[in-house]
FIKEMI-855771 format. One record per residue: x, y, z of N, C-alpha, C in turn; residue in one letter; residue number from 1. Coordinates in steps of 0.05 Angstrom, whole numbers. Example, Ala and Ser with C-alpha at 12.3 -4.5 7.8 and 13.67 -1.06 7.14 Angstrom:
BEGIN
+--------+--------+--------+--------+---------+--------+--------+--------+--------+---+-----+
|  neast | nnorth |    nup | caeast | canorth |   caup |  ceast | cnorth |    cup | r |   k |
+--------+--------+--------+--------+---------+--------+--------+--------+--------+---+-----+
|    264 |   -114 |    156 |    246 |     -90 |    156 |    264 |    -66 |    156 | a |   1 |
|    257 |    -45 |    142 |    273 |     -21 |    143 |    258 |      1 |    157 | s |   2 |
+--------+--------+--------+--------+---------+--------+--------+--------+--------+---+-----+
//
This chain:
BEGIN
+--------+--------+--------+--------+---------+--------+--------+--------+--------+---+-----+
|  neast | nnorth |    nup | caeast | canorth |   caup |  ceast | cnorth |    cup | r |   k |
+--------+--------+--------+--------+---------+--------+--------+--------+--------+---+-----+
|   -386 |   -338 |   -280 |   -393 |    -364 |   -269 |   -407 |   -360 |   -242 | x |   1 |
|   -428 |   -371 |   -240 |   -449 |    -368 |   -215 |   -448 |   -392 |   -205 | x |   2 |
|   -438 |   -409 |   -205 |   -436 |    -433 |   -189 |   -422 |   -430 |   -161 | x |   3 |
|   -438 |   -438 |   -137 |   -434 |    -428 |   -116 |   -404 |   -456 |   -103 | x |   4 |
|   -388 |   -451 |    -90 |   -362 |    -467 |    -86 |   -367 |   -492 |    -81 | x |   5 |
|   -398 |   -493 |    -69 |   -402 |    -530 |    -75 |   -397 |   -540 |    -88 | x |   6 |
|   -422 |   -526 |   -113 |   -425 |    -539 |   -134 |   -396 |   -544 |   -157 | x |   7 |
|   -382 |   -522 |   -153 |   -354 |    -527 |   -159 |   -330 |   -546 |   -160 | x |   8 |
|   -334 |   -557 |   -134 |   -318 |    -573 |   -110 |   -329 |   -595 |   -123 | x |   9 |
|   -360 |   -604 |   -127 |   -364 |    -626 |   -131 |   -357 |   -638 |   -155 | x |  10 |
|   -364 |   -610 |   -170 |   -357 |    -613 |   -211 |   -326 |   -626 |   -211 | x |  11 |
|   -311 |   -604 |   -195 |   -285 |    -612 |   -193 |   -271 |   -644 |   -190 | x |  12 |
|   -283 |   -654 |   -165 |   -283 |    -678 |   -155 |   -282 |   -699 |   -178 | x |  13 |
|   -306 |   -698 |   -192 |   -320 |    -707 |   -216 |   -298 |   -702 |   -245 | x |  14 |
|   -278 |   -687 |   -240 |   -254 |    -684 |   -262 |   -258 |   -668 |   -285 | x |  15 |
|   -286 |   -653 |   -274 |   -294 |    -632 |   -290 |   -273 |   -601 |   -296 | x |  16 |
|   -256 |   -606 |   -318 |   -235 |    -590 |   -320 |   -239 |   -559 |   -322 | x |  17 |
|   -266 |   -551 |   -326 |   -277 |    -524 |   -328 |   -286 |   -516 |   -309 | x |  18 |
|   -290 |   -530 |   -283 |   -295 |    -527 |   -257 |   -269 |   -517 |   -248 | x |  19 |
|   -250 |   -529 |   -255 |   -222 |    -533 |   -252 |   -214 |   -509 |   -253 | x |  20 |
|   -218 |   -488 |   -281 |   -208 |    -475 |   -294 |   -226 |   -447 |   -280 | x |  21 |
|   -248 |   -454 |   -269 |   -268 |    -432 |   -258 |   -257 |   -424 |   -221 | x |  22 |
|   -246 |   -441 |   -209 |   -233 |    -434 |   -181 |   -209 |   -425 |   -191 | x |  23 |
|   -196 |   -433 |   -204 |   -174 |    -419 |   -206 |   -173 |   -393 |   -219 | x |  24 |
|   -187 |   -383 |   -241 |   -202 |    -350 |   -239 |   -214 |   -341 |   -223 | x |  25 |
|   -228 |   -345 |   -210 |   -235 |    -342 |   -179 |   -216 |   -335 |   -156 | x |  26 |
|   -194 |   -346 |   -158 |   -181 |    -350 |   -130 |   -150 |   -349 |   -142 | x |  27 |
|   -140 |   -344 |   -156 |   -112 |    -340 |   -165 |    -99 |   -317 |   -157 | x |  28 |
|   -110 |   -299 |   -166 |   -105 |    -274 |   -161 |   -104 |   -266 |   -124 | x |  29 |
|   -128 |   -267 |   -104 |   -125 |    -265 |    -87 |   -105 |   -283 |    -70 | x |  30 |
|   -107 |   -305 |    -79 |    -84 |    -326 |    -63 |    -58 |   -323 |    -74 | x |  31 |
|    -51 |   -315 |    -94 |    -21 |    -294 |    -91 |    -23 |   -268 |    -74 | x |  32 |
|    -41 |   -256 |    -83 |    -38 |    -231 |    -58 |    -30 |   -238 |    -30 | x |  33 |
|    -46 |   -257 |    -12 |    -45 |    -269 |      3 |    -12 |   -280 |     10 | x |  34 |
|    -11 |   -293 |    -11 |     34 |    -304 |      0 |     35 |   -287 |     -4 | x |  35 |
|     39 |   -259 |    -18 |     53 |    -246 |    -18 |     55 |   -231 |     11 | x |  36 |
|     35 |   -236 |     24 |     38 |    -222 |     57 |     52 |   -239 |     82 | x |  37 |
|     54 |   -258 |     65 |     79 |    -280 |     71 |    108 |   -285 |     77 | x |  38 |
|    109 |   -280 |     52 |    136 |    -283 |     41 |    140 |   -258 |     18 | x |  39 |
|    165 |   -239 |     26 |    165 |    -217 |      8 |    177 |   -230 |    -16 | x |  40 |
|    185 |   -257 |    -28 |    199 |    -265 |    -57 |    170 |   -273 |    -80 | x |  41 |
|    174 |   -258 |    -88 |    140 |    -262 |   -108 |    142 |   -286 |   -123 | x |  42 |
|    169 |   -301 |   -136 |    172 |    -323 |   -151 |    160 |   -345 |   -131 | x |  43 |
|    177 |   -345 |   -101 |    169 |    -368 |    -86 |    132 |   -375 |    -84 | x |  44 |
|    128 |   -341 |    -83 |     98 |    -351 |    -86 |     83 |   -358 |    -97 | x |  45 |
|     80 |   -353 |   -128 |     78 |    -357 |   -153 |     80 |   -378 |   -154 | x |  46 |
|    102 |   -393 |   -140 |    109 |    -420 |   -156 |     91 |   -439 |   -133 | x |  47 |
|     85 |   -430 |   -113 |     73 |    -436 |    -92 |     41 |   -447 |    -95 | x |  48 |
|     27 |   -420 |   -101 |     -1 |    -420 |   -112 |      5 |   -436 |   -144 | x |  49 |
|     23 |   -438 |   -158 |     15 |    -458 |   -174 |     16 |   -485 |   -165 | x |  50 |
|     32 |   -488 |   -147 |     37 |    -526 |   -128 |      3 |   -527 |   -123 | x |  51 |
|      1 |   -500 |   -105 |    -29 |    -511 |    -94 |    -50 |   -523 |   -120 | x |  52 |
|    -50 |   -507 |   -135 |    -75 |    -514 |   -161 |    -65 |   -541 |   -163 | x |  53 |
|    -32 |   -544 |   -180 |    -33 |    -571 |   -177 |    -39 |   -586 |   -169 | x |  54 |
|    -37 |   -594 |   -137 |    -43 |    -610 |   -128 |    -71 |   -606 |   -127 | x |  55 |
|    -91 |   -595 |   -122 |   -117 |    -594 |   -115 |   -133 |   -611 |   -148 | x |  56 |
|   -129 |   -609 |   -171 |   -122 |    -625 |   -193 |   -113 |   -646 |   -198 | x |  57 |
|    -83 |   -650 |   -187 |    -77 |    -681 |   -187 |    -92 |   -701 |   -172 | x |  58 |
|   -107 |   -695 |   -141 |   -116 |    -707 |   -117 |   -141 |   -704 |   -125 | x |  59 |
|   -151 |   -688 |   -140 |   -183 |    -684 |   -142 |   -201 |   -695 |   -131 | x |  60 |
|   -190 |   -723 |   -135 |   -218 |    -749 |   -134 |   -208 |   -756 |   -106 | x |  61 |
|   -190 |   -750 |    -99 |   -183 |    -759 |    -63 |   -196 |   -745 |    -42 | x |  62 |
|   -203 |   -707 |    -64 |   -202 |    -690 |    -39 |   -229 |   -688 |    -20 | x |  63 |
|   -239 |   -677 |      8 |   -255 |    -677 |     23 |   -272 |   -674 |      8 | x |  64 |
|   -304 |   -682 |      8 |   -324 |    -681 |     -4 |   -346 |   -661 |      2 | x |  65 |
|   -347 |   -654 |     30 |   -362 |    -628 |     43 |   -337 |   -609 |     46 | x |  66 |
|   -341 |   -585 |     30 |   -334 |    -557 |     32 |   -353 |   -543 |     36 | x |  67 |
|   -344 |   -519 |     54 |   -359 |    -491 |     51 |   -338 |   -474 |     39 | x |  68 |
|   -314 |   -474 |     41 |   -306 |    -443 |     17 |   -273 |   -461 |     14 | x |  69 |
|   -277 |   -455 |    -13 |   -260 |    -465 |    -21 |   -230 |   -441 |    -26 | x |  70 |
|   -234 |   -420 |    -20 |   -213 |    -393 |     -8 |   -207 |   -405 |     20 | x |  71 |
|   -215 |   -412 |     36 |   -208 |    -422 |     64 |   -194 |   -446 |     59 | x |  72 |
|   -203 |   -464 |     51 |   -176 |    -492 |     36 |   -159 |   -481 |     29 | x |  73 |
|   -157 |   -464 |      2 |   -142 |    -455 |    -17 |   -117 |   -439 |     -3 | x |  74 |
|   -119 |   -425 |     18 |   -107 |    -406 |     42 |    -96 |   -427 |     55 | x |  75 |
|   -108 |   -450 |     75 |   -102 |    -453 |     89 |    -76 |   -473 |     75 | x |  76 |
|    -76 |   -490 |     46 |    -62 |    -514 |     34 |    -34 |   -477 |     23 | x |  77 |
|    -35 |   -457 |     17 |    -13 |    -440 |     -2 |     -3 |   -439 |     36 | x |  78 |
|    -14 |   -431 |     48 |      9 |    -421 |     79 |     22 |   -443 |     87 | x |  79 |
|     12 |   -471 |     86 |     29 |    -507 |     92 |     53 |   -498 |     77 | x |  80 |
|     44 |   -501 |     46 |     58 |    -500 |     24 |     88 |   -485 |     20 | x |  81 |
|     73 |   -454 |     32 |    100 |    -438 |     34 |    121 |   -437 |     55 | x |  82 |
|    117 |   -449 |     77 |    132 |    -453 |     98 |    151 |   -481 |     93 | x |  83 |
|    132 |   -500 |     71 |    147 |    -525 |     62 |    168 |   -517 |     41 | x |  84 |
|    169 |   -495 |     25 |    189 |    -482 |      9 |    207 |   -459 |     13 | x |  85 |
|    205 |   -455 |     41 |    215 |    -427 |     40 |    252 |   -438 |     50 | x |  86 |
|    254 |   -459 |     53 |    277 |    -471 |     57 |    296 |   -483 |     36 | x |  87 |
|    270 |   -485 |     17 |    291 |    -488 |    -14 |    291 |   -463 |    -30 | x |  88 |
|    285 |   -441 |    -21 |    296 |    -418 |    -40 |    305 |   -400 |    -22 | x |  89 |
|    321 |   -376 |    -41 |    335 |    -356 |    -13 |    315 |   -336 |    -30 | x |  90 |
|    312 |   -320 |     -6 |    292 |    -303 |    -19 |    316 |   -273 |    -18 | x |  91 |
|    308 |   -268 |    -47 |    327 |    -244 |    -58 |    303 |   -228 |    -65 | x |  92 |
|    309 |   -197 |    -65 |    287 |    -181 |    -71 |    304 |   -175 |   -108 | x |  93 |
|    288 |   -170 |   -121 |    300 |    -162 |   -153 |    297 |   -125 |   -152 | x |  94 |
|    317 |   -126 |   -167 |    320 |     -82 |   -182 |    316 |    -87 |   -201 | x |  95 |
|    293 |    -72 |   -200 |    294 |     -67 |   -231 |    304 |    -40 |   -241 | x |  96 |
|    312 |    -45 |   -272 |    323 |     -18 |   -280 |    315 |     -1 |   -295 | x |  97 |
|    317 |     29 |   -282 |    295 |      42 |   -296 |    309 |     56 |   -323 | x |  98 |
|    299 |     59 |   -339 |    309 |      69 |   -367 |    305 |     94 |   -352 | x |  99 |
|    334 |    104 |   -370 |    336 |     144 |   -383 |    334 |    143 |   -402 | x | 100 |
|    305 |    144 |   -415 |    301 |     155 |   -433 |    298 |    182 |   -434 | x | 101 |
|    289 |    198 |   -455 |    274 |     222 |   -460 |    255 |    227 |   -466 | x | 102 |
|    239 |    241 |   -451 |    211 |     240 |   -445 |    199 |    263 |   -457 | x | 103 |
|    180 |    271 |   -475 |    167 |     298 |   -487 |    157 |    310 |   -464 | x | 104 |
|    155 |    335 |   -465 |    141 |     353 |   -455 |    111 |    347 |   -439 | x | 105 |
|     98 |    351 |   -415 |     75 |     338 |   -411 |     54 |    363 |   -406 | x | 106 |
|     30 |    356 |   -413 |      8 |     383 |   -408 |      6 |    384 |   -379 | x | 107 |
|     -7 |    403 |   -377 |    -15 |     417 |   -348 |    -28 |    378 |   -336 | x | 108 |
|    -43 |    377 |   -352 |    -73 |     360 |   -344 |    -52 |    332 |   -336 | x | 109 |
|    -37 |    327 |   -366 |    -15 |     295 |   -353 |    -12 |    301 |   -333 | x | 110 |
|      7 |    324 |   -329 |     21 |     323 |   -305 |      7 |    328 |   -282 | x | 111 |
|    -16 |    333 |   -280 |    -34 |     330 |   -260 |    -47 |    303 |   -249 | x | 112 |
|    -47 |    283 |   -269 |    -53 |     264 |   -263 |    -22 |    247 |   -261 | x | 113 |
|     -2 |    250 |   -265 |     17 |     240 |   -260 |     31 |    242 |   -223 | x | 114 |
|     22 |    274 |   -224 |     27 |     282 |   -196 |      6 |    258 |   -171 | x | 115 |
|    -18 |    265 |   -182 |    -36 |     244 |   -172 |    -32 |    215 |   -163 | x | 116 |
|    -19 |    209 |   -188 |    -13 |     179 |   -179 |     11 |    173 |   -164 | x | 117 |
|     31 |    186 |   -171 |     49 |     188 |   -154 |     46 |    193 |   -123 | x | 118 |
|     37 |    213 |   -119 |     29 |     207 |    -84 |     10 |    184 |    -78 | x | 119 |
|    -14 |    168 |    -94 |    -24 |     158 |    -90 |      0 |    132 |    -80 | x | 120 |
|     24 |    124 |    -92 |     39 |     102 |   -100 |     45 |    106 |    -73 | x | 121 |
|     62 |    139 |    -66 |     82 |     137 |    -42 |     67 |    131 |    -14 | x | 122 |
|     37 |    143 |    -19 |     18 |     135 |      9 |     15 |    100 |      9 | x | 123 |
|     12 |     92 |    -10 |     20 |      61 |    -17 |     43 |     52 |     -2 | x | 124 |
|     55 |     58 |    -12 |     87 |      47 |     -7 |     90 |     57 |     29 | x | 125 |
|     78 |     81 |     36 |     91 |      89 |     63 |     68 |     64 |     87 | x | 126 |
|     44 |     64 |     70 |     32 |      35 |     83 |     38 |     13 |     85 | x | 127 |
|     52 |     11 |     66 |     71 |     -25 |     60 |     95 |    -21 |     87 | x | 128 |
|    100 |      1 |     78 |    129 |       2 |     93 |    120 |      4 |    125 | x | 129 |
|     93 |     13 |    140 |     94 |      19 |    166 |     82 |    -12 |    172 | x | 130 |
|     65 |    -29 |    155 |     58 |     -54 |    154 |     91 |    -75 |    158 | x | 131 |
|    103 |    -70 |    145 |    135 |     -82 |    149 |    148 |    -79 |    173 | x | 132 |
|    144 |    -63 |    181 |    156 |     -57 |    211 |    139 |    -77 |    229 | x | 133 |
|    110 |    -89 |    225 |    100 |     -99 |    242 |    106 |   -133 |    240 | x | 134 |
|     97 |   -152 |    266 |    112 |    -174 |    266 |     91 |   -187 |    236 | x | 135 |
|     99 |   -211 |    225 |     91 |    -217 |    206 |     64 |   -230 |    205 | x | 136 |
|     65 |   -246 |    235 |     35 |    -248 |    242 |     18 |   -236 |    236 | x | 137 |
|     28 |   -209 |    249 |      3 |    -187 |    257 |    -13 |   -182 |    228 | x | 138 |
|      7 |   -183 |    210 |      7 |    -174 |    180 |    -22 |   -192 |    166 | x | 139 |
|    -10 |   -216 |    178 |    -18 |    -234 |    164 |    -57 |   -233 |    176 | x | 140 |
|    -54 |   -234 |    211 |    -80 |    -240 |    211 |    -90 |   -204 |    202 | x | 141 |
|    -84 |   -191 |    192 |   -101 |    -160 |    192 |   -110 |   -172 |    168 | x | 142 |
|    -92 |   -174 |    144 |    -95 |    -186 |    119 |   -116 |   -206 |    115 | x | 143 |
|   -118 |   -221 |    133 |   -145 |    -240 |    133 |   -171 |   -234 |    137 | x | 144 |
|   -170 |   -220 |    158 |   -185 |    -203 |    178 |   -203 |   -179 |    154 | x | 145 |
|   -188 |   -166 |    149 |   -205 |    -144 |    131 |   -197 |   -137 |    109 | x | 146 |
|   -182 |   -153 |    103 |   -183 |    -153 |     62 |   -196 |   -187 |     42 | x | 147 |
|   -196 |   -214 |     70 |   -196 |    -228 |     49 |   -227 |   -247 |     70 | x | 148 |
|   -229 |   -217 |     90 |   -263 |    -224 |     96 |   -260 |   -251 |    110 | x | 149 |
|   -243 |   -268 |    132 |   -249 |    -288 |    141 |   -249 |   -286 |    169 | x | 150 |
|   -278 |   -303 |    187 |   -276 |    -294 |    222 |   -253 |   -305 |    237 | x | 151 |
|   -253 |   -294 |    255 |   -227 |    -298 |    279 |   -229 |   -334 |    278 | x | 152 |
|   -241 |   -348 |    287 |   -241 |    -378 |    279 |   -227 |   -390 |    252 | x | 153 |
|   -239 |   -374 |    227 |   -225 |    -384 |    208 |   -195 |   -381 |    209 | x | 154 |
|   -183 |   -349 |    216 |   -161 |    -342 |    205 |   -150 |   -367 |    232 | x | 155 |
|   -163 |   -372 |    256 |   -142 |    -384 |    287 |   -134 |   -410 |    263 | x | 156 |
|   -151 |   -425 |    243 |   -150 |    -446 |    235 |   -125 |   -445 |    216 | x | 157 |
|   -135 |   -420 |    194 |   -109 |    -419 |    172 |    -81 |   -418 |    193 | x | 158 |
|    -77 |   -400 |    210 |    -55 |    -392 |    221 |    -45 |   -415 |    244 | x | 159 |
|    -67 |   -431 |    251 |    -54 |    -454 |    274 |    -43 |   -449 |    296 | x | 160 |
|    -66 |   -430 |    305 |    -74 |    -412 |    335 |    -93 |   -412 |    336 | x | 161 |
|    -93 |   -411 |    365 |   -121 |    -404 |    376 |   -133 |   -376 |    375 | x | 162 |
|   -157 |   -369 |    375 |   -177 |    -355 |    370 |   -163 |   -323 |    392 | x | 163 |
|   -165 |   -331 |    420 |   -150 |    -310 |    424 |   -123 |   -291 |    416 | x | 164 |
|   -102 |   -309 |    396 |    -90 |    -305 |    396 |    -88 |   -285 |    370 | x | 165 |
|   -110 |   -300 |    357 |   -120 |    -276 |    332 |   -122 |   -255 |    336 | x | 166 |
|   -138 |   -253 |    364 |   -150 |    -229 |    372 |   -123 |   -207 |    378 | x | 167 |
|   -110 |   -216 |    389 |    -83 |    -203 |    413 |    -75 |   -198 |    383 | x | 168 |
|    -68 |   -202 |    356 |    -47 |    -205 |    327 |    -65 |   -177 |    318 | x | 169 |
|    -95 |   -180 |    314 |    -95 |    -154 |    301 |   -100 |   -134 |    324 | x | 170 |
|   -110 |   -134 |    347 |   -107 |    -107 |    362 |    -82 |    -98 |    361 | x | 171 |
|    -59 |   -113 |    372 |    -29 |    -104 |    373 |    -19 |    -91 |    343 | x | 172 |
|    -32 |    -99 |    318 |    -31 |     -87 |    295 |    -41 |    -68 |    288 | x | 173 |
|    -66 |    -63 |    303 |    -78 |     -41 |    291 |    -63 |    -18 |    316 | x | 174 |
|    -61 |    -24 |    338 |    -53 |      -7 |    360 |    -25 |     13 |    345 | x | 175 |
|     -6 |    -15 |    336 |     12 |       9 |    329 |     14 |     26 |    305 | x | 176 |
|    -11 |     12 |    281 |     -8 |      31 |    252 |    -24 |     62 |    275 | x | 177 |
|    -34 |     57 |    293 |    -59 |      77 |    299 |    -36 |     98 |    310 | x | 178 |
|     -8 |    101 |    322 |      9 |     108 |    329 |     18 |    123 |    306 | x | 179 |
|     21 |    110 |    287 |     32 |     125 |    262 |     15 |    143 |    244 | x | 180 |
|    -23 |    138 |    250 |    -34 |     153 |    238 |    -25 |    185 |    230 | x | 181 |
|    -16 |    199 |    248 |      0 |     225 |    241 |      6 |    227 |    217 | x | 182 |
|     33 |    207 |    217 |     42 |     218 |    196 |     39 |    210 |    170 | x | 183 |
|     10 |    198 |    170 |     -8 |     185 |    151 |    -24 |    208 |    135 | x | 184 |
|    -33 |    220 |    160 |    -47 |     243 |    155 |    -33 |    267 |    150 | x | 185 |
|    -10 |    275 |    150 |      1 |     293 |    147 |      4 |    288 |    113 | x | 186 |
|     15 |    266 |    109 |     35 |     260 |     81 |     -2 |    265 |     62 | x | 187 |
|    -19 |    256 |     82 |    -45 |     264 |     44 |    -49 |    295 |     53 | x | 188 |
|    -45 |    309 |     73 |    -52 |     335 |     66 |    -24 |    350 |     46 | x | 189 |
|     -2 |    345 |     50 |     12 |     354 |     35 |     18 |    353 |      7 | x | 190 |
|      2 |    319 |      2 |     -4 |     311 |    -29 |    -27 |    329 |    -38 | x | 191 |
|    -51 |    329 |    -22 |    -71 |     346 |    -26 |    -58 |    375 |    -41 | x | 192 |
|    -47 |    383 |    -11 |    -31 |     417 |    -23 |    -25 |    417 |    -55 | x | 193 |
|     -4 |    402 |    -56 |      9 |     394 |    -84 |    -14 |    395 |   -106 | x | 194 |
|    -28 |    379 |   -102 |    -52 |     377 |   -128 |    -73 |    400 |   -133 | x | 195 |
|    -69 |    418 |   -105 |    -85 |     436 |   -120 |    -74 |    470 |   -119 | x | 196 |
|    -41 |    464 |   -124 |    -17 |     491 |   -131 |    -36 |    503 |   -155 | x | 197 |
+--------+--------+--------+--------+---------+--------+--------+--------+--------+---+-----+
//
């Protein structure tokens, strides 16, 4: 779909249900990513980003008539949304459980690419985890900032701060992952080592 978010917005407005069905392939996926830097309970969000579609559907014919990005609505209506729900659910993290099974034998080559992904997961996970330590703000505006591409104005708007304050959220964020780079850098040279025993 090449229809630029106007033309979308307007189709939409108009009760055009494939317009409907075209932002929300568009923008589903990233606006769960998004709560999820929120709120660590993935159901609350889930159920969250679906309120938003809903409603943006039910109100259609109500909603503002000039848009420029309908990811900047979409952001700014799931962060209202989730702060309006986070009082009716307790947020539990889920275990999952891992089967013992029995596993065949693996070639040189699986297990090379098994090795692979595995450190790829734990350099993952050791980024999640040094991102967790930071205040949730910070999280949030880095997250805006250089994964979901929006300027210090937009994110002061989603977040309901001022522009400086953006500023002060990702320096103070990036200042302290930059503290931890070490042992960022240490953990891929040792994966490195590993992959090429």
């Amino acid at each position: 779909m090449n229809s630029t978010d106007q033309q979308l917005w307007r189709s939409l407005r108009d009760g055009d249900e494939s317009a409907f069905t075209a932002i929300f392939d568009r923008y589903h996926r990233t606006l769960y990513n998004y709560g999820t830097k929120l709120v660590s309970d993935s159901a609350l969000t889930e159920d969250a980003v679906q309120e938003v579609f809903i409603d943006v559907w039910r109100m259609r014919a109500t909603l503002s008539e000039d848009i420029n990005s309908i990811k900047f609505y979409l952001y700014r209506s799931l962060r209202r949304r989730i702060h309006r729900m986070q009082d009716k659910y307790q947020t539990a993290e889920s275990i999952d459980d891992m089967a013992d099974d029995e596993k065949t034998p693996m070639s040189i080559a699986e297990e090379a690419v098994q090795i692979e992904q595995e450190s790829k997961d734990l350099v993952s996970r050791r980024i999640q985890e040094l991102l967790t330590h930071l205040p949730k703000r910070q999280v949030e505006a880095l997250t805006l900032y250089y994964f979901d591409d929006f300027g210090i104005s937009e994110i002061a708007q989603i977040m309901d701060v001022n522009e400086k304050s953006v500023r002060n959220f990702i320096h103070r964020a990036l200042t302290s992952l930059r503290q931890n780079r070490n042992w960022l850098i240490g953990s891929l040279l040792i994966f490195w080592l590993l992959l090429n025993l």
